[in-house]
C-alpha positions in Angstrom: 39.3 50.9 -80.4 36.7 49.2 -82.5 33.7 49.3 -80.1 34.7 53.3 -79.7 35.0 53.7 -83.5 31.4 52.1 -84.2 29.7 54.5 -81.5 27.4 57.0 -83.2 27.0 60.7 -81.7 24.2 62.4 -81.0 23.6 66.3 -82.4 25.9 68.1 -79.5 28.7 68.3 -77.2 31.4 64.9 -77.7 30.1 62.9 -74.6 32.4 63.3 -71.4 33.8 60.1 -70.8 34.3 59.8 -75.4 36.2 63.2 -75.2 38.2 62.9 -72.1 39.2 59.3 -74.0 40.6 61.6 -76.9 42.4 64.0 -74.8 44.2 61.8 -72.5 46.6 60.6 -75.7 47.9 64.4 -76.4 51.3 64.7 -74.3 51.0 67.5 -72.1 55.5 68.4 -73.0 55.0 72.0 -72.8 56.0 73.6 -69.4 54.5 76.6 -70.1 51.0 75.0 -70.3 49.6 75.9 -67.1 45.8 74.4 -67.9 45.5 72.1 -70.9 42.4 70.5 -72.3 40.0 69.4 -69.7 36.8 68.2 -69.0 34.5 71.6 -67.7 37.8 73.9 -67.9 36.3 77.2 -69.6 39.7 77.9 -70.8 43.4 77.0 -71.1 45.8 79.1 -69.2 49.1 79.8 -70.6 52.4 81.2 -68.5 54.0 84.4 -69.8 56.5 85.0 -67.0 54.4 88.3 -65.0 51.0 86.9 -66.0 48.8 84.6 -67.6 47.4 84.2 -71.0 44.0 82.8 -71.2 43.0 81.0 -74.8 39.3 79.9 -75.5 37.3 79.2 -78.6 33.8 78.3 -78.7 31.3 78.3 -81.8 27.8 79.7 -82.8 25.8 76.9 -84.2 22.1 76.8 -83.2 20.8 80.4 -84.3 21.5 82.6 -86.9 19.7 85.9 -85.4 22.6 88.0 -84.1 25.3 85.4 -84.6 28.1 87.7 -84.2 26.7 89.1 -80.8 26.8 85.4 -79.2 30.2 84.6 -80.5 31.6 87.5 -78.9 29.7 87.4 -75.7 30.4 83.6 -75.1 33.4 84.1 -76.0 34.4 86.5 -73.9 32.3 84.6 -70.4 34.4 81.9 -70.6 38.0 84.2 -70.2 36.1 86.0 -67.3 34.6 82.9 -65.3 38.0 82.4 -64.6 39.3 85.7 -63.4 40.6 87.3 -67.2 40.0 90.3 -68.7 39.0 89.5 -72.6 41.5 91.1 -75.1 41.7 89.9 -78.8 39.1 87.7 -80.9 39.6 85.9 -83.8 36.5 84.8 -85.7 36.1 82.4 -88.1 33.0 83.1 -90.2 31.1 79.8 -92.3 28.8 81.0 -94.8 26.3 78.8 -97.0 26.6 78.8 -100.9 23.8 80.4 -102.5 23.0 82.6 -99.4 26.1 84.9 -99.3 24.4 88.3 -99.5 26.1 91.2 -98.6 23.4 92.2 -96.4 24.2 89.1 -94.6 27.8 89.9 -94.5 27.4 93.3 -93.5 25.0 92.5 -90.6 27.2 90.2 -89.1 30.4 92.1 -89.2 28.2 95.3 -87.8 27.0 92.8 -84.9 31.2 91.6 -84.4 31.6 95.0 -84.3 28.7 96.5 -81.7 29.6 93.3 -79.2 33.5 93.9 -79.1 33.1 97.5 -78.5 30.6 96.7 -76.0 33.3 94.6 -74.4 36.0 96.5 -74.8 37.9 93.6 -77.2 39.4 94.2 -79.9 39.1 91.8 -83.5 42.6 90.9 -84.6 42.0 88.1 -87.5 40.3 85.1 -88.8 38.9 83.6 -91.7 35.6 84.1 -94.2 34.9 81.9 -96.7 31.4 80.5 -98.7 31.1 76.8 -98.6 28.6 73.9 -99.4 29.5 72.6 -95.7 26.9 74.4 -94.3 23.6 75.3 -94.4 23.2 78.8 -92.2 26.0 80.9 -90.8 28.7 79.5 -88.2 30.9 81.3 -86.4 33.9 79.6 -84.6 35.2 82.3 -82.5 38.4 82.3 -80.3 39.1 84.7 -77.3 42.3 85.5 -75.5 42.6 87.2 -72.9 45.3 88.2 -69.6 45.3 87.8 -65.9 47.6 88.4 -63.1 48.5 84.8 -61.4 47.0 85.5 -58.6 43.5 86.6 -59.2 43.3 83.3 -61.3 40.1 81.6 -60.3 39.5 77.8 -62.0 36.3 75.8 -62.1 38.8 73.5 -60.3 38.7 74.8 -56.7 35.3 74.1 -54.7 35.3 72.7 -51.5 32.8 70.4 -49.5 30.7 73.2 -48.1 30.8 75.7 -49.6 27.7 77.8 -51.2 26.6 77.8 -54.7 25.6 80.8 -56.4 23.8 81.2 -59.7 23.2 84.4 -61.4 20.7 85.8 -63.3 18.8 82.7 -64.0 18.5 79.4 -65.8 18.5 78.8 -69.5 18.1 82.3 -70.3 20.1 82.0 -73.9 17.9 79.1 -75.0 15.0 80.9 -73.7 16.0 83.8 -76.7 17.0 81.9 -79.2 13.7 79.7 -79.1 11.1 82.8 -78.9 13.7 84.3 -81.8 13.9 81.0 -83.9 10.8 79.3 -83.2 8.2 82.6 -83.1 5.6 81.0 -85.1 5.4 78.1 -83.5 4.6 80.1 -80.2 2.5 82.5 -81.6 -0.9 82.2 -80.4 0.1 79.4 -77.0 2.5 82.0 -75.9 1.2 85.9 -75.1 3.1 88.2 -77.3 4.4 90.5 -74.4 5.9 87.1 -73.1 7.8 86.5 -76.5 8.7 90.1 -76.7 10.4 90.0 -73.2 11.9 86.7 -74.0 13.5 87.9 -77.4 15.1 90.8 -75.3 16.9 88.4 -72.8 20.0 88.3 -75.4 20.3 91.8 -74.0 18.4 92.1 -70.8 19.1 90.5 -68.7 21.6 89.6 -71.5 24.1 86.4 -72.2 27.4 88.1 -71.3 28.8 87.3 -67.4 31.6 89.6 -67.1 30.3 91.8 -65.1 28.9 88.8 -62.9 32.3 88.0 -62.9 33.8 91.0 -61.5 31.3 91.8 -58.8 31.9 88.1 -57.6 35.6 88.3 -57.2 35.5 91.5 -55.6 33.0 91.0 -53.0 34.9 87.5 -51.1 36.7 84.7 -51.5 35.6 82.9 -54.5 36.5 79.2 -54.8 35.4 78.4 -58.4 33.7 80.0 -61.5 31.7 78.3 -64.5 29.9 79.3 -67.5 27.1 76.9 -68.4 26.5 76.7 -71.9 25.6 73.3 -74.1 23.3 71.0 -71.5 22.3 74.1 -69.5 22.3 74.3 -65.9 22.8 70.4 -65.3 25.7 69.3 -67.7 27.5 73.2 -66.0 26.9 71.7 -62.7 27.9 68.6 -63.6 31.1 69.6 -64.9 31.7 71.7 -61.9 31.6 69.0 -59.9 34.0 66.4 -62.3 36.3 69.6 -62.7 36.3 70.0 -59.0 36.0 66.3 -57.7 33.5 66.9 -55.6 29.5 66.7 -54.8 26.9 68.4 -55.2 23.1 69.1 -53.9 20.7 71.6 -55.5 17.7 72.5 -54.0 15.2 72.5 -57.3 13.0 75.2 -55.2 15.8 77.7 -55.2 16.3 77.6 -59.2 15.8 80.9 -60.5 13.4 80.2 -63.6 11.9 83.4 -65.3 8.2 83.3 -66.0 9.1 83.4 -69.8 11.4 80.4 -69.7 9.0 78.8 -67.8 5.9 79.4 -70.4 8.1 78.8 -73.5 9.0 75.7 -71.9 6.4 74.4 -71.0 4.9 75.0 -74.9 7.6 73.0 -76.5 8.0 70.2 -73.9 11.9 71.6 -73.3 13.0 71.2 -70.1 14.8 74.4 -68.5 17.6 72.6 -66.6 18.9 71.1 -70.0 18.8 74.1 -72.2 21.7 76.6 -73.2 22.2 78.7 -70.5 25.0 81.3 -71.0 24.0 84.7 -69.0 24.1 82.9 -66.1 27.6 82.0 -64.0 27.5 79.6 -61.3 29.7 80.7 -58.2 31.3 79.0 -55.3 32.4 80.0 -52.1 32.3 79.8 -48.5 29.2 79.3 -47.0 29.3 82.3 -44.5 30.3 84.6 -47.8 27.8 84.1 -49.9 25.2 86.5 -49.1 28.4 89.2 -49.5 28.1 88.1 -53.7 24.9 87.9 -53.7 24.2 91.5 -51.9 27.0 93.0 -54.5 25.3 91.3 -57.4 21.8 92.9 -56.5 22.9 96.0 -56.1 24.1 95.8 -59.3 20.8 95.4 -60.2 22.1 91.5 -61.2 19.4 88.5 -59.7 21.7 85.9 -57.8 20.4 83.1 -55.6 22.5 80.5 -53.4 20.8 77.3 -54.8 22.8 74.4 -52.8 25.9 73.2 -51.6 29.6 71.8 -52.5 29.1 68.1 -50.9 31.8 65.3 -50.9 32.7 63.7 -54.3 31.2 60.1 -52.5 27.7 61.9 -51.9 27.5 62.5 -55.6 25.3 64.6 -57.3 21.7 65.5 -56.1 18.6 67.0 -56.9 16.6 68.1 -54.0 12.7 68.7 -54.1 10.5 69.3 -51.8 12.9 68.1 -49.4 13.2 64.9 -51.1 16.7 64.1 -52.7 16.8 62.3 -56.2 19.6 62.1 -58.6 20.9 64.7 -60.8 19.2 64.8 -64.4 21.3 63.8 -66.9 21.3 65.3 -70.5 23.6 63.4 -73.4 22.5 66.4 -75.3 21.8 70.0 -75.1 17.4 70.4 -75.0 17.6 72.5 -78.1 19.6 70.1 -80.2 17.2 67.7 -79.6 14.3 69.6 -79.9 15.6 70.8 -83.1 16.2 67.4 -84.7 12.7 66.4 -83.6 
């Protein structure tokens, strides 16, 4: 263990192969444990005789501006990727000494409040406290949530040829928190109606997927679900395909990318495909189904493109463009971690 214990981490997710090293020495004793801790697994499922309880938790760390909006929201995307309905949160709230205001309180308790209405969950505990541990508000949040066994859907289950659907577009949560958190650094290379748009995609086209979700499942067959968060687009894909054991092929031309993603991007040398993406879901299914999602999805006034294929796990993981395959970009860390620590 020495080599593993001298290994420095980078601002992040725990690298794939250093947490699935950690996880592999918990015993899995526990019957009732359906779905455990694993790699791209959006949440653990749990077996209560007529139906399932679902058990997520996912923190709020790189903004501040309506913190308790995105800890519900997230949240709640990772019980419905996989078929749930979101029931009770729990929300553990970090404060930093010195900075406690009750304003501050009573803004983020009013924004728990707006989002779990808006989602029809309900808050059942957690913790507050006011430390020296941090330095800007954190929320941890946990999510549970219910479904019936067999409208269970796991990022687990794509095939080899089968489509792959993304929604709404890429990167659209980083593309709000940066023209929220970094405003005067874009002021002036950015146009303001640009910014203005991009500081609205929290809420239009918005982070939650729940909806995504449940236009998806009741259109066709859908073979697996996934939330991309921390590493954007690429690390969801990527753990798509682990979670799955299978390949993959994008076609970089079919990427949705919104104009303002694309300008803020470009501004602050960020690229898209590695940036915090919640709002969008990528889908799976059979190929001849997917323009059934992706018909359902628009007429829910919801953007939803088929960007590639399920290939097998041997062809690994590919990035087509213009018709020319290259490998699949690879980010140890989420493109707003590091272009925070620069």
């Amino acid at each position: 263990m020495k080599k593993f214990d001298d290994r420095i981490f980078a601002p992040g997710k725990l690298p794939p192969d250093a947490l699935f090293r950690m996880l592999k020495r918990f015993p899995h004793s526990d019957t009732r444990v359906l779905l455990g801790p694993q790699i791209g697994m959006d949440s653990a499922v749990l077996d209560f005789k007529d139906r399932y309880l679902m058990a997520t938790t996912d923190p709020i760390t790189f903004t501040t501006d309506e913190i308790g909006w995105y800890a519900v929201c997230v949240n709640c995307n990772d019980i419905a990727v996989m078929g749930g309905t979101p029931r009770w949160f729990f929300a553990t709230l970090l404060l930093p000494e010195g900075k406690a205001t009750g304003r501050l309180v009573r803004t983020i308790f009013d924004q728990l409040r707006r989002a779990c209405n808006a989602s029809g969950v309900t808050l059942c505990g957690g913790h507050t406290e006011i430390t020296p541990a941090v330095s800007q508000p954190v929320i941890c949040g946990t999510m549970l949530g219910e479904v019936k066994k067999k409208a269970l859907v796991t990022p687990a289950g794509a095939r080899p040829g089968d489509a792959i659907i993304l929604t709404k577009g890429v990167a659209i949560e980083g593309t709000a928190i940066l023209a929220r958190e970094c405003e005067n650094q874009l002021k002036g290379q950015v146009p303001d109606p640009v910014l203005k748009k991009a500081r609205r995609f929290l809420h239009n086209p918005g982070i939650s997927v729940a909806l995504d979700a449940r236009i998806a499942l009741q259109a066709c067959k859908v073979t697996a679900m996934h939330d991309p968060t921390e590493g954007g687009i690429s690390t969801g894909l990527r753990e798509l395909a682990l979670a799955s054991r299978v390949g993959l092929r994008v076609r970089e031309e079919a990427l949705p990318i919104q104009r303002e993603t694309r300008l803020i991007c470009e501004t602050l040398k960020i690229d898209p495909l590695g940036l915090i993406s919640s709002g969008a879901l990528l889908i799976t299914c059979p190929q001849r189904q997917a323009w059934k999602i992706v018909h359902a999805l628009s007429s829910a006034r919801i953007k939803a493109a088929v960007i590639g294929e399920v290939l097998s796990r041997s062809k690994g993981l590919i990035l087509e463009k213009n018709g020319i395959e290259h490998p699949f970009p690879l980010f140890p860390r989420d493109e707003l971690a590091r272009f925070f620590s620069e």
